[in-house]
C-alpha positions in Angstrom: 84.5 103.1 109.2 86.8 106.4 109.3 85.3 108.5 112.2 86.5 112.1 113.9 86.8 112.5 117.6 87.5 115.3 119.4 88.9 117.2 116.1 90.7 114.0 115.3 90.9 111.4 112.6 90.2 108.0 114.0 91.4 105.4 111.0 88.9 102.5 110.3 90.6 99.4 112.0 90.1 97.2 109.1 92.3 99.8 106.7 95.2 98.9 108.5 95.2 95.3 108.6 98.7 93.5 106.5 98.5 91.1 104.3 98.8 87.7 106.6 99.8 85.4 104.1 99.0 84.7 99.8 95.1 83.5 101.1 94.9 86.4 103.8 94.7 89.5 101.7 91.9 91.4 103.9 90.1 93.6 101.7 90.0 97.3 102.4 86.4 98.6 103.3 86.3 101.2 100.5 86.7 98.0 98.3 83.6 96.4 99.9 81.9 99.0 99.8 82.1 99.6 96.3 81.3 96.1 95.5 78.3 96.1 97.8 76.7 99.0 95.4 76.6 97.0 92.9 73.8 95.3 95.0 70.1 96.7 93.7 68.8 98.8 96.6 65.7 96.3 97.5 68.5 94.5 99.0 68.9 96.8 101.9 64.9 96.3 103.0 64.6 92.8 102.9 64.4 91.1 106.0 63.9 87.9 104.6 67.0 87.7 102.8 69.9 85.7 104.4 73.4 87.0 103.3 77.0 84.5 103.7 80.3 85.6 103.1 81.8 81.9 103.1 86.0 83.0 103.3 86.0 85.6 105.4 89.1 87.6 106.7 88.5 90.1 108.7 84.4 90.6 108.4 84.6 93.6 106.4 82.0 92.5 104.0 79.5 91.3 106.8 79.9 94.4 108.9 79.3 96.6 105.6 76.4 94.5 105.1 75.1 95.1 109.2 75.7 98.9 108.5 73.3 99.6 105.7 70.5 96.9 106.7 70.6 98.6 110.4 69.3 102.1 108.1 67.5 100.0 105.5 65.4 97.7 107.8 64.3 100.6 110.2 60.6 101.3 109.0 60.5 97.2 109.1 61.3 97.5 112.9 62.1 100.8 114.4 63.9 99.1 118.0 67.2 99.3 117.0 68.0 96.6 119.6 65.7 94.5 117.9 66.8 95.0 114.5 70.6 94.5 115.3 69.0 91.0 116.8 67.6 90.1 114.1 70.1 90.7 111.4 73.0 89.4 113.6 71.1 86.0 114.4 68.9 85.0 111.5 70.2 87.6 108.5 74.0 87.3 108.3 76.3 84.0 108.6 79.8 83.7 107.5 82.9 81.1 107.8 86.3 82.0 108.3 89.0 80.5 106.5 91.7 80.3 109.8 91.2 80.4 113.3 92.9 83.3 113.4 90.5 85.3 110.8 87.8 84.4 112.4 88.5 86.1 115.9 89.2 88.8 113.4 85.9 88.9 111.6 83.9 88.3 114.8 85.7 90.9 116.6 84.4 93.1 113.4 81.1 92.2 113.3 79.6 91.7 116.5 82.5 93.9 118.6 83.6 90.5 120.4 86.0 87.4 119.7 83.8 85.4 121.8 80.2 86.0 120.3 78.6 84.1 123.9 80.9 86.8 125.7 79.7 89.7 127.5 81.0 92.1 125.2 79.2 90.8 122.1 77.0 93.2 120.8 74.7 89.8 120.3 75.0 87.5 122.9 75.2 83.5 120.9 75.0 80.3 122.5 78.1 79.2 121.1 81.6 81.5 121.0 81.6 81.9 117.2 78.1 82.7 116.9 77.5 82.8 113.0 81.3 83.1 112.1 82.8 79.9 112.9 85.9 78.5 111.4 85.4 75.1 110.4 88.0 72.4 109.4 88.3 70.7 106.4 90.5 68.1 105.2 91.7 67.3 101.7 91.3 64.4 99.4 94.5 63.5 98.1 94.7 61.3 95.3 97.9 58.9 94.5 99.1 61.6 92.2 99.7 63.2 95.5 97.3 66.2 95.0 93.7 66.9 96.4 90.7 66.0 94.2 88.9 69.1 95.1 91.3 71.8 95.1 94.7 70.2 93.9 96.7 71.2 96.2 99.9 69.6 96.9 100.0 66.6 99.4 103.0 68.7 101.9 100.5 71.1 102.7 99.4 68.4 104.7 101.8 69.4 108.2 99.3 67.7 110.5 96.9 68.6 113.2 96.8 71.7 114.5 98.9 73.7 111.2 97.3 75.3 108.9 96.5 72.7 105.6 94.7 75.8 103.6 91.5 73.2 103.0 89.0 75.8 102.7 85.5 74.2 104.0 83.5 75.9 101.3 85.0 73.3 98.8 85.2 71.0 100.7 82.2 70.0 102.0 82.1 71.1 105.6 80.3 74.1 105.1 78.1 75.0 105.2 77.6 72.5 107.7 74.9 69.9 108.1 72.9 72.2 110.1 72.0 74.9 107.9 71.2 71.7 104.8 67.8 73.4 104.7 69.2 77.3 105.2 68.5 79.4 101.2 71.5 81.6 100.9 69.9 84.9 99.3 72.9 86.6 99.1 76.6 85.0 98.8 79.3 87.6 99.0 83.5 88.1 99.7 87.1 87.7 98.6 88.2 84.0 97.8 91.5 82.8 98.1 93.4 83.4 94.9 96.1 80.7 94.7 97.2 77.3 96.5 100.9 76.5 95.7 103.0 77.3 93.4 104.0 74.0 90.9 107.8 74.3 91.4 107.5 78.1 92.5 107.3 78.8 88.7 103.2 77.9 88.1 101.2 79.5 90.6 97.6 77.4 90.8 94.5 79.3 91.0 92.1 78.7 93.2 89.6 81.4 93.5 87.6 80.0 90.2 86.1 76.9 92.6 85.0 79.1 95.1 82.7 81.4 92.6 81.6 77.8 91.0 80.3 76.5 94.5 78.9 79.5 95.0 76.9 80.0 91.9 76.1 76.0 92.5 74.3 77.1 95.8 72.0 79.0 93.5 71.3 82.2 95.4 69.4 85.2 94.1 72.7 86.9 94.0 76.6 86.3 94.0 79.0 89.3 94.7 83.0 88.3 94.7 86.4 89.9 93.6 88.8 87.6 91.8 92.1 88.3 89.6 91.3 89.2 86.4 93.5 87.1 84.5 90.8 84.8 83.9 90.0 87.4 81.5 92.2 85.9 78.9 94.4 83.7 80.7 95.6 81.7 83.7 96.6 78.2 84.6 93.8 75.7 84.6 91.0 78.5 84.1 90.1 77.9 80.4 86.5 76.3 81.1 85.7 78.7 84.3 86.8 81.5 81.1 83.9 79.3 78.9 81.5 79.2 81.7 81.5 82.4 82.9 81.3 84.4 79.2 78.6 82.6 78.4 76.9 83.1 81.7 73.7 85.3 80.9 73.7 85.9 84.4 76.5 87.9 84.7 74.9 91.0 85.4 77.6 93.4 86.1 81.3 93.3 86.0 83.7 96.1 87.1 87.4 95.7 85.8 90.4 97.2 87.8 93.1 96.9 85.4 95.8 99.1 87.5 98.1 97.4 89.8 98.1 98.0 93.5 94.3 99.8 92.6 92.3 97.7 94.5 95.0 96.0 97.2 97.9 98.4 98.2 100.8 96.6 98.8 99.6 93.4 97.0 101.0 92.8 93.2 98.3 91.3 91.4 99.6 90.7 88.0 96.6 91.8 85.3 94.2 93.2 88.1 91.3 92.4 89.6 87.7 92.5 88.9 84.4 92.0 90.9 81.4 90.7 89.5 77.6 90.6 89.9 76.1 87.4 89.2 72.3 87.5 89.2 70.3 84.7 89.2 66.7 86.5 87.5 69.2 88.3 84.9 69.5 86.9 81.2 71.0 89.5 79.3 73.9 91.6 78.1 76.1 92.2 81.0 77.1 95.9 82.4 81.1 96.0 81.6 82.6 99.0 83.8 86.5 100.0 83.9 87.2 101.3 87.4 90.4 103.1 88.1 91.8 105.2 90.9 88.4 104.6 92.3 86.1 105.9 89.5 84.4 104.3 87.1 86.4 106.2 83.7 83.7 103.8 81.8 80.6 101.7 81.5 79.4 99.8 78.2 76.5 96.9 78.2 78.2 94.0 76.3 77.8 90.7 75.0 80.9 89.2 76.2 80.4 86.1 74.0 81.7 88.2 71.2 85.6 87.8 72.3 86.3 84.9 70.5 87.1 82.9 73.7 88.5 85.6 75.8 86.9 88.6 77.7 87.7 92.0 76.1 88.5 94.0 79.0 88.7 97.8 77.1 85.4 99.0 75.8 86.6 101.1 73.3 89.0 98.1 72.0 85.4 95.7 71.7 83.7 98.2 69.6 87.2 98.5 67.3 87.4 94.4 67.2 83.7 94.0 66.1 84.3 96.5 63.4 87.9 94.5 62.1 86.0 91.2 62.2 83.2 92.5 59.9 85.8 92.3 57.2 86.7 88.9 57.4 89.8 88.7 57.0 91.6 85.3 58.7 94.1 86.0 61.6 97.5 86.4 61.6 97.2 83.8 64.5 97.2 81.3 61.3 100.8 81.9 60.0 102.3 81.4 63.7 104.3 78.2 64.3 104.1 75.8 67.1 105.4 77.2 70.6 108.5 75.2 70.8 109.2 75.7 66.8 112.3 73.8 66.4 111.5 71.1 69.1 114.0 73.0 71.3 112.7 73.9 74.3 114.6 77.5 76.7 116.8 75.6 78.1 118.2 73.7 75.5 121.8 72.7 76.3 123.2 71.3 72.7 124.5 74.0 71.0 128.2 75.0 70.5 129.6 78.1 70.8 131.5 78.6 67.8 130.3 77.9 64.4 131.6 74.3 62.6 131.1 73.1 58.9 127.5 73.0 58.2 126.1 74.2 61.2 123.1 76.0 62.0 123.3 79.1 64.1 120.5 78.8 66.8 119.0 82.0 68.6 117.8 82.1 72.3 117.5 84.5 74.5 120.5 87.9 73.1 122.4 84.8 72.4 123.9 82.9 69.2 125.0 78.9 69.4 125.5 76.7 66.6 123.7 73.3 66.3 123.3 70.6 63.7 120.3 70.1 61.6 119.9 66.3 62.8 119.3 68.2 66.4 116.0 70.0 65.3 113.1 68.3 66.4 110.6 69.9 63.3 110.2 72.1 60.4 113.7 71.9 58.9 112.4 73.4 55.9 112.2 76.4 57.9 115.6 76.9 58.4 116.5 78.1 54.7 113.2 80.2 54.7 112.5 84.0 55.3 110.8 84.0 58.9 109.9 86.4 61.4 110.6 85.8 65.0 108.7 87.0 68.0 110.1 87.2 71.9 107.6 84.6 74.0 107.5 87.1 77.1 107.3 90.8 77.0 106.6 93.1 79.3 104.4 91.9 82.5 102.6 94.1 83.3 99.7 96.5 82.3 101.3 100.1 83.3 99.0 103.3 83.1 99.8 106.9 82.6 97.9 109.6 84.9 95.2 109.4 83.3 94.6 105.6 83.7 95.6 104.6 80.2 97.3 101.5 79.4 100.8 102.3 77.5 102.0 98.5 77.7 104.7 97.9 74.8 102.6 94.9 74.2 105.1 92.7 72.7 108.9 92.6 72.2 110.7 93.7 69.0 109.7 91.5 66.3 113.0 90.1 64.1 112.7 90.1 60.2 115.3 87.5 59.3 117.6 86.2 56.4 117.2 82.2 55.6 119.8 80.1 57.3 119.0 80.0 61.2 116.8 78.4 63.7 115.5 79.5 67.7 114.7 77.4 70.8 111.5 77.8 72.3 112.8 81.3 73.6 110.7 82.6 70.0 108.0 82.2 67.9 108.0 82.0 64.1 105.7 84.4 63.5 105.9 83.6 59.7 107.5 81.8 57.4 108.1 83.8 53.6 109.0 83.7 49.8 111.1 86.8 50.1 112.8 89.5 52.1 110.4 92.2 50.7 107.7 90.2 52.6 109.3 89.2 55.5 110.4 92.8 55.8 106.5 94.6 55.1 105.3 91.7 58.2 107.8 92.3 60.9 106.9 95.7 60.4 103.5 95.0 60.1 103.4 93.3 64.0 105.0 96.4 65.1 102.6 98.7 64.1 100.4 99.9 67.0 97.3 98.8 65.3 98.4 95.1 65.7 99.9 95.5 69.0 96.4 97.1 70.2 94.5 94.1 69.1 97.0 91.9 70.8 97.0 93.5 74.2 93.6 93.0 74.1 94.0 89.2 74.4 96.7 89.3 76.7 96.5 89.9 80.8 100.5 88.5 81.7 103.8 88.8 79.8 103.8 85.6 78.0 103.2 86.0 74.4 101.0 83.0 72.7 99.6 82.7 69.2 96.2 83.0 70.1 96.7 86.6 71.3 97.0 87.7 67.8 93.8 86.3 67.0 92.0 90.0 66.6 95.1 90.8 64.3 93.9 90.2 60.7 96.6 88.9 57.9 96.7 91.6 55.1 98.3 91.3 52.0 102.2 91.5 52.9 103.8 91.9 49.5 102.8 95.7 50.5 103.7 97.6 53.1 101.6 99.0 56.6 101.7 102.6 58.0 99.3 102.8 61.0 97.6 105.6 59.5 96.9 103.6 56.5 95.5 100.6 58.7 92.8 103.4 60.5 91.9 104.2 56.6 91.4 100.3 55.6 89.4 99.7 59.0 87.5 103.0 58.7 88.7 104.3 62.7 87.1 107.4 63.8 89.5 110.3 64.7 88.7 109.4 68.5 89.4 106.1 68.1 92.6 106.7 66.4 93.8 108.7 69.1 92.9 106.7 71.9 95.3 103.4 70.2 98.2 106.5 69.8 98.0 107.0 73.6 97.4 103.3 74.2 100.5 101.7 73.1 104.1 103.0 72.9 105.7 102.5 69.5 108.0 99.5 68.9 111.2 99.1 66.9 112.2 96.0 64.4 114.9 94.1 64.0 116.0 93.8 60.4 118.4 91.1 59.8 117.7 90.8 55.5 121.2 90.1 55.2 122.3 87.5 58.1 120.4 84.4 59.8 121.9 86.4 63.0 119.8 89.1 64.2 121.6 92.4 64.4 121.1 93.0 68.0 122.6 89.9 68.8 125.6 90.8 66.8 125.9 93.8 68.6 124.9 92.4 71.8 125.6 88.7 73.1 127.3 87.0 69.9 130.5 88.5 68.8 130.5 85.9 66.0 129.3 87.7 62.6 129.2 85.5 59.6 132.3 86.1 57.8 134.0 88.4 59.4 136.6 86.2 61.1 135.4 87.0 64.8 135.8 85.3 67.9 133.2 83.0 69.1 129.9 83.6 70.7 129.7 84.3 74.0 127.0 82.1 75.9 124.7 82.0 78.9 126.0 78.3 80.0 
């Protein structure tokens, strides 16, 4: 806690902890504290209650905790020596996830490394008092990952290094000797990620802690996760199922801004901290925190998302009013995500066009292929189609104001028949005619579409399913956004708020080559006819 001493500002200790390592992001007391008032107050004046932060860092959350039940427990028992006893000892337990965060934490909590020491505020029988770090091992399978966690069979470096099995999931704690201990209270900051699969698929983890922990069945769970679960993430499509259809979700606070919550730590999509509640069964309390304040606060149903969790509650209220008209999804016309059966790094192409060949599009490139090469859908090769970019931009970036002014999704390409792509696009749509091809690329540019879509979508890869808000119109017409707030009846604050939201976004229009014109004018040199030189290429 930030104090003032002889005119002078004394930092809180626990501010100016550094990241240790992925798993050793201590969390910054504001943070807890924030999260902790989410808590009803009865909390503070229970002494019955018994509270465990099971992955503790550096005791923030358990010393927050000590701080308001020393003031809420004092008409219980007005010795304050007494008090502190009792919460210390029999209220407040905790395990550290490395030796090293737990002299941390216990040096937070009871003012000592060594909680039998003389310094210790409470004096234990044993040196880690009610913070110990306890090992775990992991159960690797022959696949050469753990059963429990999957982590990879090299973290594994023997006794005495770290292995990162975390004892909450995996069955060392708590230990045999608290079987018969009721957790009341189970709060803290998980461990996001394990490995990364090839440094290119990072593995969450922080979904098994909340799942132990709900499993313990407390009156309460209070944790912080990334928020990518929201809509995404590697492995996290049944904790997404479980947890939107968790009645007991009572609140939820979304921190969309980067470096918002963790200074100094990227978390791609955010964060978000939760309140689960075991006597709730209701709509849950959805809250958008940024810069520190709550900009807004909506009670939701957040079965409602069609799979995902709609993190903007302006954007929920505009989906449910789109869906009432029942129109299908444009999600319907997309192709499969490698359309051609070429996968990015495809390495058959040429780089100058040959009798019959195909010109191929990846990346701002152009090679030429033949048809016997495609995998699938060679009919689509002499058909009007509209390409999509797989990744866009990353990130969700915010103006002043805390509003999100992502470009959503790259530049889509209205193209002529005669071409294919490698897994580097979607086919967005397949068409009849150029008039149609031409009305749809526009129509995905629009900032109506792209809204829907960002709603969907927490990192910068671009799947089908994150046009599943976007209804398909009739395309043998043309879209103005304006005209799109008229069809779906948006109030004036409503169209506004989608204006500021999302930046406006160009089209490719290629009617009259299979090559998109920016790769004419970009990568390829080649263009049909003209007696150019080759295409340049990426190989």
């Amino acid at each position: 806690m930030t104090t003032t001493r002889f005119g002078q500002h004394v930092p809180d200790i626990l501010d100016c902890l550094a990241q240790l390592s992925n798993d050793e992001v201590p969390t910054p007391p504001k943070l807890a504290r924030a999260m902790l008032d989410l808590l009803p107050d009865d909390v503070w004046r229970r002494p019955d209650f018994v509270w465990l932060d099971p992955f503790s860092k550096s005791g923030v959350f358990l010393r927050e905790i000590a701080t308001r039940l020393f003031e809420g427990l004092a008409d219980w028992e007005p010795d304050f020596a007494v008090r502190r006893e009792h919460i210390l000892r029999s209220m407040l337990h905790g395990a550290s996830i490395t030796e090293m965060t737990g002299i941390i934490s216990r040096r937070s909590l009871y003012c000592s490394a060594n909680a039998s020491g003389p310094h210790s505020i409470v004096r234990f029988a044993e040196p880690q008092g009610n913070l110990p770090f306890i090992p775990a091992a992991h159960d690797f399978q022959a696949n050469g990952r753990c059963s429990l966690c999957n982590a990879p069979e090299e973290l594994e470096r023997g006794e005495g290094r770290e292995n990162y099995a975390y004892s909450f999931i995996h069955g060392t704690y708590p230990t045999q000797e608290m079987a018969n201990m009721k957790f009341d209270v189970i709060v803290g900051n998980p461990p996001y990620q394990i490995d990364s699969d090839g440094n290119t698929r990072t593995m969450p983890i922080y979904q098994k802690f909340v799942d132990q922990a709900i499993a313990l069945d407390p009156r309460y769970v209070l944790m912080i996760t990334p928020s990518r679960w929201f809509a995404g993430g590697l492995g996290l499509d049944d904790f997404r199922t479980r947890m939107i259809a968790d009645r007991r979700l009572a609140k939820l606070v979304d921190n969309p801004k980067i470096f918002d919550c963790f200074p100094g730590v990227k978390i791609r999509g955010g964060v978000s901290y939760f309140l689960w509640d075991r006597e709730h069964h209701d709509d849950t309390e959805f809250s958008t925190r940024i810069d520190g304040t709550i900009r807004s606060t909506v009670r939701r149903d957040l079965r409602k998302g069609e799979g995902v969790l709609v993190r903007d509650n302006r954007a929920a209220v505009i989906i449910e009013r789109v869906a009432q008209l029942g129109y299908p999804s444009v999600e319907e016309t997309f192709g499969p995500q490698v359309p051609f059966g070429l996968r990015t790094n495809f390495a058959g192409s040429l780089e100058s066009p040959f009798p019959n060949s195909i010109p191929l599009i990846y990346g701002t490139r152009v090679g030429y292929v033949r048809d016997d090469q495609l995998e699938r859908n060679h009919a689509w090769v002499d058909r009007w189609k509209v390409l999509l970019p797989k990744a866009s931009s990353g990130d969700t970036p915010l103006d002043g104001e805390g509003n999100i002014i992502d470009v959503v999704t790259g530049a889509p390409i209205a193209l002529a028949p005669g071409s294919a792509c490698t897994q580097t696009y979607f086919v967005a749509g397949v068409f009849h005619s150029a008039a149609e091809t031409e009305n749809y690329a526009n129509y995905l540019a629009t900032k109506f579409v792209r809204f829907l879509v960002l709603q969907r979508k927490v990192t910068q890869d671009i799947t089908p399913d994150r046009f599943r808000f976007a209804p398909m119109l009739d395309m043998t017409r043309s879209w103005t956004d304006e005209e799109l707030y008229d069809h779906f009846q948006l109030t004036p604050e409503e169209r506004d708020y989608i204006n500021l939201t999302i930046k406006p976004r160009s089209v490719n229009l290629s009617l009259d080559s299979p090559i998109p014109a920016s790769h004419l004018s970009g990568g390829s040199k080649y263009r049909p006819g003209a007696g150019a030189e080759a295409p340049e290429t990426d190989k």
